[in-house]
N, C-alpha and C positions, 0 to 999 in steps of 0.2 A: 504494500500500500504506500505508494506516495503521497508527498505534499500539494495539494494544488497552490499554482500558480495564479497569481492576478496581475491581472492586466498592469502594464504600470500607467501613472496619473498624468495627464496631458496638461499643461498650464491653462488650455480653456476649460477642461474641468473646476481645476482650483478656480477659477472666476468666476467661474456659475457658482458655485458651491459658496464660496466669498458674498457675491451679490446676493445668494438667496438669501443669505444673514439678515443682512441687512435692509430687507427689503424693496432692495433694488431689480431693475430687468435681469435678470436670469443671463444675460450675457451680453458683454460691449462689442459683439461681432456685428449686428445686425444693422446698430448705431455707427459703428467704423467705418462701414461701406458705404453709408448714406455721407459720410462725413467725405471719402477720398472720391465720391460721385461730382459733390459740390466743390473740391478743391481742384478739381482736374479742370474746370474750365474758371480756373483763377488764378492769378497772378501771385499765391503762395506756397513757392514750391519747397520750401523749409519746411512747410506743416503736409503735405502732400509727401513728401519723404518719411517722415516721424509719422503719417497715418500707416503707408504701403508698408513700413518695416513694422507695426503691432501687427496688422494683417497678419504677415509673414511668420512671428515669431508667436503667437498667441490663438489665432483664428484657422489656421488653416496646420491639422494635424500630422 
């Protein structure tokens, strides 16, 4: 008989998990994307950078 294995935790996990705390949205993925929708036809591409890399490092597993 072995040990089972579990899945290991994804950083959007811990944020969902974080937010439900607190009673916030379940997840800043959803928010993000509306966020680098609106930056993409805008003249800020410092906050357009700092959106696409959470993206990158938090929203997408």
């Amino acid at each position: 008989m072995g040990v089972a294995m579990r899945e290991p935790i994804s950083a959007a996990k811990v944020v969902d998990a974080i937010g439900s705390l607190f009673g916030g949205p379940s997840s800043p993925c959803p928010d993000n994307r509306k966020d680098i929708a609106a930056l993409a036809t805008g003249d800020d591409r410092a906050a357009l950078d700092r959106a696409v890399d959470y993206e990158r490092r938090y929203c997408r597993p």
